[in-house]
C-alpha positions in Angstrom: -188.2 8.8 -87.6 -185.9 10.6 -84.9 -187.4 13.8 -83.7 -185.3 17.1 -84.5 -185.6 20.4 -83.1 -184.5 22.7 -86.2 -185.1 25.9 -87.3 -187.5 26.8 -90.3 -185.7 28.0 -93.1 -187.2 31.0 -94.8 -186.1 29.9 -98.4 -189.3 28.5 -100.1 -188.3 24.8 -101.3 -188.6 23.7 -105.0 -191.3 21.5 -105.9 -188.7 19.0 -107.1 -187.0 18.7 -104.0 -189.8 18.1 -102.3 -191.3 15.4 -104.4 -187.8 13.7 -103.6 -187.9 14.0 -100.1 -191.4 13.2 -99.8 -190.3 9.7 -101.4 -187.5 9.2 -99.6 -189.8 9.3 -96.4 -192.6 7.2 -97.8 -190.7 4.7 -100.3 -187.4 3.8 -98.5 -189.0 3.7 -94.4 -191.4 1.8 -95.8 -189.5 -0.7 -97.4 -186.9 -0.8 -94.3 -189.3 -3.5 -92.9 -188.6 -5.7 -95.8 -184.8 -4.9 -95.8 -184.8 -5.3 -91.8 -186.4 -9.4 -92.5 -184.0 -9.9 -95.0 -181.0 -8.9 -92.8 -182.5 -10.8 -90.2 -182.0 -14.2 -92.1 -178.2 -14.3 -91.6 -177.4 -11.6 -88.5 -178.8 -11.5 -85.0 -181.2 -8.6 -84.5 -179.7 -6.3 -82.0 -176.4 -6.6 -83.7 -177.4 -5.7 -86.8 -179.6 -2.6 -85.3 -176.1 -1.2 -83.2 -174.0 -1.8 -86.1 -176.0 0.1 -88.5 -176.6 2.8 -86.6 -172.9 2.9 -85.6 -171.9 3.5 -89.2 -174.6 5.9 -90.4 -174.1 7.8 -87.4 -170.8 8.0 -87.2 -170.7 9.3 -90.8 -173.4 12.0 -90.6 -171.3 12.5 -87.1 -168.0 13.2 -89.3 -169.8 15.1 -92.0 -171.4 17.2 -89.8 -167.9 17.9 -88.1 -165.9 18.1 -91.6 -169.0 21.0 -92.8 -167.7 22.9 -89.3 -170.5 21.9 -87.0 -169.2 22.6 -83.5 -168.9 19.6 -80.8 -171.5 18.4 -78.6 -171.4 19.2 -75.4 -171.9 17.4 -72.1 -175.9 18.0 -72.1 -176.1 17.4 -75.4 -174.5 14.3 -75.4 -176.3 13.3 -72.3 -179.7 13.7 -74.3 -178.7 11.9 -77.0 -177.9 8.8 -75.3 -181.7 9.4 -73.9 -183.1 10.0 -77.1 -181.4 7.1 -78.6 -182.5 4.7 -75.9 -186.2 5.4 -76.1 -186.1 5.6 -80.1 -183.6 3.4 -81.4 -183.2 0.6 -78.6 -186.5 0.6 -77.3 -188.2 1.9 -80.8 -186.4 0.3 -83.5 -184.7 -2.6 -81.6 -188.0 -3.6 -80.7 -189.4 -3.7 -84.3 -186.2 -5.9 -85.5 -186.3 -8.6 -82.2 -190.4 -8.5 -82.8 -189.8 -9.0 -86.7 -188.2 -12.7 -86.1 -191.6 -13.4 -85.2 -194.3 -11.3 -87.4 -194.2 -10.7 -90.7 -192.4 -7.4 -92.1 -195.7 -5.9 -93.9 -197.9 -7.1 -90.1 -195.4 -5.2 -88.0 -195.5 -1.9 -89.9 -198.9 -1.9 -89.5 -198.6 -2.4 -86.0 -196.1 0.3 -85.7 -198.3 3.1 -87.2 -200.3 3.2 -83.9 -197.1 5.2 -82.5 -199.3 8.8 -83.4 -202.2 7.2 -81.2 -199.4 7.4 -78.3 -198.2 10.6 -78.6 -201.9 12.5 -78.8 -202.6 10.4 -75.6 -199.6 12.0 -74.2 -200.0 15.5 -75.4 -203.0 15.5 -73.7 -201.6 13.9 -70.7 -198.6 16.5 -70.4 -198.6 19.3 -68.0 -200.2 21.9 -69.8 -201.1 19.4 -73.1 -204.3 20.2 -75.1 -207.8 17.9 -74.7 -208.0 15.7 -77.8 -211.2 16.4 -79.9 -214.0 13.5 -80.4 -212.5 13.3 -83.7 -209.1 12.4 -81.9 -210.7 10.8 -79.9 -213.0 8.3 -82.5 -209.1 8.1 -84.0 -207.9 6.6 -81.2 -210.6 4.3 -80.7 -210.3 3.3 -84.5 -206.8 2.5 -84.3 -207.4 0.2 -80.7 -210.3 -1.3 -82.8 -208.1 -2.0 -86.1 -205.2 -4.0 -84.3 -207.1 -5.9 -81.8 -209.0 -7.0 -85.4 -205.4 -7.9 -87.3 -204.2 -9.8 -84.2 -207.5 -11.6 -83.2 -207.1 -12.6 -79.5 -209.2 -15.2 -80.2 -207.0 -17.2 -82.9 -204.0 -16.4 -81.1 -202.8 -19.8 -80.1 -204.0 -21.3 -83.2 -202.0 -21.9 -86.5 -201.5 -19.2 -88.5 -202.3 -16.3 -85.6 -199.7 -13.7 -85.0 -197.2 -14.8 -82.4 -198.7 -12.7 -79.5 -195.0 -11.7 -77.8 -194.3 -10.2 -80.9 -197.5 -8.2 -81.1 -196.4 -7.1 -77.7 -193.2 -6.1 -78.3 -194.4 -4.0 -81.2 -196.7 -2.1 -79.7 -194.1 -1.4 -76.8 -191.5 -0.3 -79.2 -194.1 2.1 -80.3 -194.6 3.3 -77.0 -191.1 4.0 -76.7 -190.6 5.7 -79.9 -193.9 8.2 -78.8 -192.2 8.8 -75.4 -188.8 9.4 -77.2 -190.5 11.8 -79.8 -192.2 13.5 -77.4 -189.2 14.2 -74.8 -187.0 15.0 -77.7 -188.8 18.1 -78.2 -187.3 20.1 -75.5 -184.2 18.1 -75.2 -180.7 20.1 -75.5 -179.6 19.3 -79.4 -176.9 20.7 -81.2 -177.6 23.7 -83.9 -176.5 21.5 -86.8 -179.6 18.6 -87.2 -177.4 16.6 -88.8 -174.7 16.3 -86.0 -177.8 15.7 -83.4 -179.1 13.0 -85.2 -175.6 11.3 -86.1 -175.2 11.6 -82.2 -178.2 10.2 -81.3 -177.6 7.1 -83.9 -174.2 6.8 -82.5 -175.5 6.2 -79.1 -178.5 3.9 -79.8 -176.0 2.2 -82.3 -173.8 1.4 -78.8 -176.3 0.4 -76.6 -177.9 -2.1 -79.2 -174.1 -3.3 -79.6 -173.9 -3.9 -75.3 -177.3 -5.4 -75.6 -175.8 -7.8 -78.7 -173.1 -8.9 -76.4 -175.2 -9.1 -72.8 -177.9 -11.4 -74.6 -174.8 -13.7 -76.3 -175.3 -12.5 -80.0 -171.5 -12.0 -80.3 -170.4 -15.5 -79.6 -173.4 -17.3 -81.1 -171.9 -15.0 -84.4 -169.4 -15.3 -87.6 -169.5 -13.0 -90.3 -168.7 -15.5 -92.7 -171.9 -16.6 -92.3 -173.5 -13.5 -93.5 -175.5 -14.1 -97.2 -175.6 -12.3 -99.5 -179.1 -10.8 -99.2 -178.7 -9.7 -95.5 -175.5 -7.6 -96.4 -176.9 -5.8 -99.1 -180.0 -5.3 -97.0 -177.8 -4.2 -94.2 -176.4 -1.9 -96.4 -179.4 -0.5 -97.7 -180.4 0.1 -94.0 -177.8 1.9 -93.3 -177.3 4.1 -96.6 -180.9 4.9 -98.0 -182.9 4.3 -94.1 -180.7 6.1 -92.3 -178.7 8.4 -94.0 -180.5 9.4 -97.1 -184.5 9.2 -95.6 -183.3 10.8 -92.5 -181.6 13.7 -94.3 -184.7 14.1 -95.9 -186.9 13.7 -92.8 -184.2 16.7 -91.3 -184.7 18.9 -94.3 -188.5 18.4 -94.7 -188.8 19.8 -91.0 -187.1 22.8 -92.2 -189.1 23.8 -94.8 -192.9 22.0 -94.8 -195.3 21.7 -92.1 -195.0 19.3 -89.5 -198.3 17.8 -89.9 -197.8 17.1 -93.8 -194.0 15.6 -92.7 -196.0 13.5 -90.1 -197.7 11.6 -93.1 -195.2 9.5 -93.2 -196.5 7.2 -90.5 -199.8 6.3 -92.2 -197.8 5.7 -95.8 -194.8 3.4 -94.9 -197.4 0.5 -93.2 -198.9 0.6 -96.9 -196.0 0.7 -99.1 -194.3 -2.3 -96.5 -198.2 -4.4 -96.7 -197.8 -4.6 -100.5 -193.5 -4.6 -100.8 -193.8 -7.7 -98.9 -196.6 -9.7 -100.6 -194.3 -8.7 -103.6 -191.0 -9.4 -103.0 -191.3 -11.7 -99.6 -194.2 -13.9 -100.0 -196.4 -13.1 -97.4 -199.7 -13.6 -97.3 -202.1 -10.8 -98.1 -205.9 -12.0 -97.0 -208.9 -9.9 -96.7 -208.0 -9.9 -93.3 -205.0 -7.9 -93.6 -206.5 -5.2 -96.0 -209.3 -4.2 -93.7 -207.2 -4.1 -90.9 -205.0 -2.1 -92.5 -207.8 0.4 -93.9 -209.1 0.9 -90.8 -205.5 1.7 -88.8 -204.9 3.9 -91.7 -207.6 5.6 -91.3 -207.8 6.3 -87.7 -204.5 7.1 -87.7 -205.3 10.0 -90.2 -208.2 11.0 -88.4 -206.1 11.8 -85.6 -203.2 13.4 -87.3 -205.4 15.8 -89.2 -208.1 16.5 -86.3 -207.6 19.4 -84.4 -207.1 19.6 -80.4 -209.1 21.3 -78.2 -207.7 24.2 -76.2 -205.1 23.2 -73.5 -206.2 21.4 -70.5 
């Protein structure tokens, strides 16, 4: 879900192609959240997080390089260690902590309130456009929609969501908007791929120094590592990172943003049902109308137009 600055590319894609990529975004991000429990059973969280952005970085890194992409420079670099703080420490390390303590399908739904964050902030930017009532009933909608799937008022009881992971969630989206939205008009390199393997690369380290400054290193053995939470490591790292984000780079290239943003209102979905599926967890009433309504306000403001700049 990094941000890219790319250039459109004035070939007109085949329908094919962009069926596939289209999947990729909506099939394997949402059913990270599933993979990311199941590598959670046997590895510590922010270890797992830096080590698989470590490897899929540092491949698209060498790829990129090998394909003749020329060398970051000192700027670049520096915004990449930004980027990859806000997005993939902040971001996606808080999902995987938060995700020890709420269910994989719960926290995607959480997570698709990120949008709600970056309209507030476009309009909160020097120079950012007023959001529309229909933004603005979105916004509302989505506020309304998880204070109904958390329930304040059951949230000491049994069975409740564990409030500190609520939190976290809904921090880690804050810092994925903020990311997102400074990314924009960041220094990147000219190849995508090279920015994004750089930006991996350095969220991948800082999750690592995180791992060892909160003791996950010596509290660790790899032996212990099952079965399950290697392959699902491994799926992180080949089909969530390098495969969906080379599809997430390439769709920014050639289709709208707004249809690529779709994305973020279709993973909490396909993670809600890949989870009652494959992971046991529970699927009430509850769930489904929270879920409808987050869905839907997070649509409403995706596709509702702004009005002029402020």
């Amino acid at each position: 879900m990094a941000e890219v600055a790319v250039a459109r590319s004035p070939e007109a894609p085949s329908r094919t192609l962009l069926i596939l990529a289209f999947g990729a975004l909506y099939v394997i991000w949402g059913s990270t959240y599933l993979a990311i429990r199941f590598a959670l059973e046997t590895t510590p969280p922010f270890l797992m997080a830096g080590a698989r952005f470590v490897v899929a970085g540092g491949l698209l890194f060498l790829w990129a390089r090998w394909r003749g992409a020329p060398a970051p420079n000192r700027r670049e670099l520096g915004a990449a260690v930004v980027i990859g703080a806000l997005l993939l420490v902040g971001g996606n390390g808080g999902v995987v902590w938060a995700e020890q303590r709420v269910p994989s399908s719960l926290a995607a739904l959480l997570v698709s309130i990120m949008p709600l964050w970056v309209v507030l902030g476009d309009w909160l930017r020097p120079g950012g456009s007023a959001p529309s009532r229909g933004v603005w009933l979105g916004v509302l909608g989505g506020l309304v929609g998880v204070v109904y799937l958390i329930d304040p008022t059951r949230a000491l009881g049994s069975g409740a969501i564990d409030p500190m992971g609520a939190v976290v969630l809904v921090l880690a989206t804050l810092s994925w908007a903020v990311g997102s939205m400074w990314s924009r008009g960041a220094p990147v390199p000219a190849s995508p791929i090279l920015g994004t393997g750089i930006q991996m690369l350095a969220g991948g380290v800082l999750l690592l120094l995180l791992a060892a400054g909160t003791g996950e290193f010596g509290s660790f053995a790899w032996r212990e590592v099952s079965a399950r939470s290697a392959l699902a490591l491994g799926y992180l790292v080949v089909f969530g990172a390098i495969v969906a984000y080379t599809a997430y780079v390439w769709l920014l290239r050639v289709a709208p943003t707004a249809r690529v943003a779709t994305y973020a209102y279709v993973n909490p979905v396909v993670a809600v049902f890949l989870g009652w599926a494959f992971a046991g967890e529970e699927l009430t009433s509850r769930t489904l109308v929270a879920a409808a309504v987050i869905l839907g306000a997070v649509a409403l403001v995706t596709t509702a137009k702004n009005r002029a700049p402020a």
